[in-house]
C-alpha positions as CSV (number, residue, x, y, z in Angstrom):
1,X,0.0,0.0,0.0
2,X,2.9,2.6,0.6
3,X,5.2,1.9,-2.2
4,X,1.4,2.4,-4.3
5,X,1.2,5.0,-2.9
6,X,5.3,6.5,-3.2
7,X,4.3,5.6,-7.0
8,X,1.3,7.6,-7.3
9,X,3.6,10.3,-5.7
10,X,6.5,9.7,-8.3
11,X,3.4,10.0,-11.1
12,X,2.6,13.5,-9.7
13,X,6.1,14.4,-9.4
14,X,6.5,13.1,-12.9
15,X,5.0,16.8,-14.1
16,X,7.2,19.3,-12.3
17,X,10.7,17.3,-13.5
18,X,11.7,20.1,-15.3
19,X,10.8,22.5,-13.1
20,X,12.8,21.4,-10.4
21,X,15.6,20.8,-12.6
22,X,15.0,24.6,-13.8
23,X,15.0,25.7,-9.9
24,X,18.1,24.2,-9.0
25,X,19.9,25.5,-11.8
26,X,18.7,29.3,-10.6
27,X,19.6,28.5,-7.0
28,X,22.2,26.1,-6.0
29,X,22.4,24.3,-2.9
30,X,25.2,25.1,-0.9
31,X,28.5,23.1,-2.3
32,X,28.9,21.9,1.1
33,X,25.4,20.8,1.9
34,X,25.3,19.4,-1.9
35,X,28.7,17.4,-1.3
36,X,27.5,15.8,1.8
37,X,24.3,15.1,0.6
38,X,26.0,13.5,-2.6
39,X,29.5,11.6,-1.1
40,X,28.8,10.9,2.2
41,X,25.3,10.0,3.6
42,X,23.7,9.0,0.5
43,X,26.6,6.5,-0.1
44,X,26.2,3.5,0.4
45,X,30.0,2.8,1.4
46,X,29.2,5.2,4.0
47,X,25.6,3.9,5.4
48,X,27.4,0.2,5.2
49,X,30.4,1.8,7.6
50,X,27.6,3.1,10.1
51,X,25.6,0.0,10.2
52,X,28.7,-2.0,10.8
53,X,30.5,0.3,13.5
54,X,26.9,0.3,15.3
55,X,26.8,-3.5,15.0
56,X,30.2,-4.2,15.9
57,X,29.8,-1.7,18.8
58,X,26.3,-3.5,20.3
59,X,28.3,-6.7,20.3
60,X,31.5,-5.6,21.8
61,X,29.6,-4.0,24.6
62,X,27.1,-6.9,25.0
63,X,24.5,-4.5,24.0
64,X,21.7,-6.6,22.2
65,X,19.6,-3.2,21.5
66,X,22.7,-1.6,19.8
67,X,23.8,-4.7,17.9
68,X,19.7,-5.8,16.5
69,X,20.0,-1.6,15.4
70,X,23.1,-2.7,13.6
71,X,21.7,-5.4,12.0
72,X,18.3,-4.0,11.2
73,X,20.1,-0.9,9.4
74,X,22.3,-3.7,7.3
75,X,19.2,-5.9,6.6
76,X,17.6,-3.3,5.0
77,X,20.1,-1.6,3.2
78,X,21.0,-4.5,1.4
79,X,17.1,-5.0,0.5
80,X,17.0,-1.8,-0.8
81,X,20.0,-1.5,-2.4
82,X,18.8,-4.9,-4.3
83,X,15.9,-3.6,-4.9
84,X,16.9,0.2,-6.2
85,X,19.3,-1.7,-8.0
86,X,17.0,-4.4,-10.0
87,X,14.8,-1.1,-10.9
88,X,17.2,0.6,-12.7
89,X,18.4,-1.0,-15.3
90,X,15.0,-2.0,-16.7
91,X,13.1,1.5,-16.1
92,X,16.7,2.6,-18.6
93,X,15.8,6.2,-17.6
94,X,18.7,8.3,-18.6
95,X,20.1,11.0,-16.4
96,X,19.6,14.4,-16.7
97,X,23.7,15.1,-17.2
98,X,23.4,12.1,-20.0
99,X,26.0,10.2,-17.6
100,X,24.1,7.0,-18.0
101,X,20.4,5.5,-18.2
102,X,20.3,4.6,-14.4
103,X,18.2,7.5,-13.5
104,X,15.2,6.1,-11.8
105,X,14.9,5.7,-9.1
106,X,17.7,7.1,-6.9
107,X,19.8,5.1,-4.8
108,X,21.7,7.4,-2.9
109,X,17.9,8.9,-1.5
110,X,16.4,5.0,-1.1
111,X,19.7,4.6,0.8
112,X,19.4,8.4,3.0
113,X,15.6,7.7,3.6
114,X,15.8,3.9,4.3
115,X,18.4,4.5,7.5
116,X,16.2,7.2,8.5
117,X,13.1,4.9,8.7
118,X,14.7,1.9,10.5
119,X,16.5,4.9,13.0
120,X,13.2,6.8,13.5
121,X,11.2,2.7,14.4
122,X,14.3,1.5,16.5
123,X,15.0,5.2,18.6
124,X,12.3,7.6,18.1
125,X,11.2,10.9,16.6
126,X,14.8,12.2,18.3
127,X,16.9,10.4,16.1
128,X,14.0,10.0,13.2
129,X,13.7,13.4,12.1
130,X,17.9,14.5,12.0
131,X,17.9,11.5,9.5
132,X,14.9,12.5,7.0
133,X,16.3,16.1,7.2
134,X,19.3,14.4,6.1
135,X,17.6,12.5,3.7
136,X,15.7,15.4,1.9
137,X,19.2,17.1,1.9
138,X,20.4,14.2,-0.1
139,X,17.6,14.0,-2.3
140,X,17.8,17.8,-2.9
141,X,21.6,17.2,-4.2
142,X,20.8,14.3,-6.4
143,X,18.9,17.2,-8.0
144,X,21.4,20.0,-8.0
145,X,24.1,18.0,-9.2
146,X,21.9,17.1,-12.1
147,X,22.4,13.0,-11.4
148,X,18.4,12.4,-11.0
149,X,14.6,14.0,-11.5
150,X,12.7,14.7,-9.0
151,X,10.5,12.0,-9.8
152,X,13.5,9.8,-9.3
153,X,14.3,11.2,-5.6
154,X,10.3,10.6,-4.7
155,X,10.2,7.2,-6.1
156,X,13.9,6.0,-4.3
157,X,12.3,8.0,-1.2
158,X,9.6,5.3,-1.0
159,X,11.5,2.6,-1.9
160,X,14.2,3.5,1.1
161,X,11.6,4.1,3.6
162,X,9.1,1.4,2.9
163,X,11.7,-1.1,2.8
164,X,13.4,0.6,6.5
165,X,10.5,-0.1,8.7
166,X,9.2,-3.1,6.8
167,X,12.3,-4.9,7.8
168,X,12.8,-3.2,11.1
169,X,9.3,-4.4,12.0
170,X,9.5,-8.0,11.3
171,X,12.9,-8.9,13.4
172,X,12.6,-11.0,16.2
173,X,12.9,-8.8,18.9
174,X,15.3,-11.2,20.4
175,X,18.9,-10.0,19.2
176,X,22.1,-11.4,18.7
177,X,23.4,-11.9,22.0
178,X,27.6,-12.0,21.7
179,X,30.0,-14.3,23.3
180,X,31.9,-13.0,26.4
181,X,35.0,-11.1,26.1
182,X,34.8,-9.7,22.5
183,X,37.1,-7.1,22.2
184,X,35.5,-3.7,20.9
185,X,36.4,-3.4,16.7
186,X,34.4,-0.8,15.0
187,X,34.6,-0.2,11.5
188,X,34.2,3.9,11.6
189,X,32.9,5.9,8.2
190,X,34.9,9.3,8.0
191,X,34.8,11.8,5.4
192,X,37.6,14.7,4.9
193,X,37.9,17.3,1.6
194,X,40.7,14.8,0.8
195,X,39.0,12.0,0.6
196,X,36.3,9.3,2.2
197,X,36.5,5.3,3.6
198,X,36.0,3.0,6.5
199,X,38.9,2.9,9.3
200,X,38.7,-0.2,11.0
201,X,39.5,0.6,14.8
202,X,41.0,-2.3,16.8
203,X,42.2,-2.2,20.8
204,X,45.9,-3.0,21.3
């Protein structure tokens, strides 16, 4: 019922494609916001990094709420990713820079708005709304940097947070419980004008 209804949305976005395109190219975003947006939490490297270092974290502090977070987030990035990724190639949209015909629907938005659902079920409005701001951010940059429509942001929107809280709502609420006397590893995300990765942090 929601992704019918993130299509009917995508449909009426359909119309103002152009116009959106036309607004960005009058005002755009701030490079900052825009870079952020576009390399670091609509990546998936990135979102894979955080759901990792949150996993890895739960089970090195025998945390079984941080650790099912962890796993929830991974679960359903890797259903969306499969999903966004399945899309594309058969819808063949081409983007509006002519880069390539994998246009519709973005994944760097599925990816943004799909943490932000399974963060706003697992903690609450506190951490839920940070991450859709995020999320429209990144949507919003897809935009301005001319890699996707707007009707290719709305439809990856749905996708992301559809697929979030489906997943997040049908784990056993019985987590992963880890052995005693794992050391703490974390595999941290981190982003820097000269570049972005994962650090993998191990205790000596």
């Amino acid at each position: 019922m929601w992704l019918g209804a993130g299509a009917a949305m995508t449909a009426g976005a359909h119309q103002y494609d152009g116009d959106a395109q036309d607004y960005f190219r009058e005002r755009p975003m701030n490079e900052s916001a825009s870079d952020f947006g576009n390399q670091v939490w609509g990546d998936g490297l990135f979102q894979a990094g955080l759901a990792a270092s949150i996993m890895m974290t739960g089970y090195a502090a025998g945390d079984p709420q941080t650790s099912d977070l962890g796993e929830t987030l991974a679960e359903a990035l890797i259903i969306q990713g499969i999903t966004v990724n399945l899309i594309k190639p058969v819808a063949g949209r081409e983007r509006p820079n002519g880069e390539n015909d994998l246009s519709f629907p973005s994944g760097h938005t599925s990816t943004a708005f799909c943490t932000a659902a399974v963060l706003h079920d697992r903690l609450g409005l506190w951490a839920g709304l940070p991450a859709y701001a995020l999320a429209a951010m990144t949507g919003a940059a897809r935009i301005d940097d001319e890699a996707h429509y707007l009707s290719d942001v709305v439809m990856g929107a749905a996708i992301g947070a559809v697929t979030g809280y489906a997943v997040s709502r049908s784990r056993d609420d019985r987590p992963f419980r880890p052995r005693p006397g794992v050391k703490p590893v974390a595999v941290v995300p981190f982003y820097s004008p000269q570049g972005r990765g994962l650090a993998l942090v191990v205790p000596l």
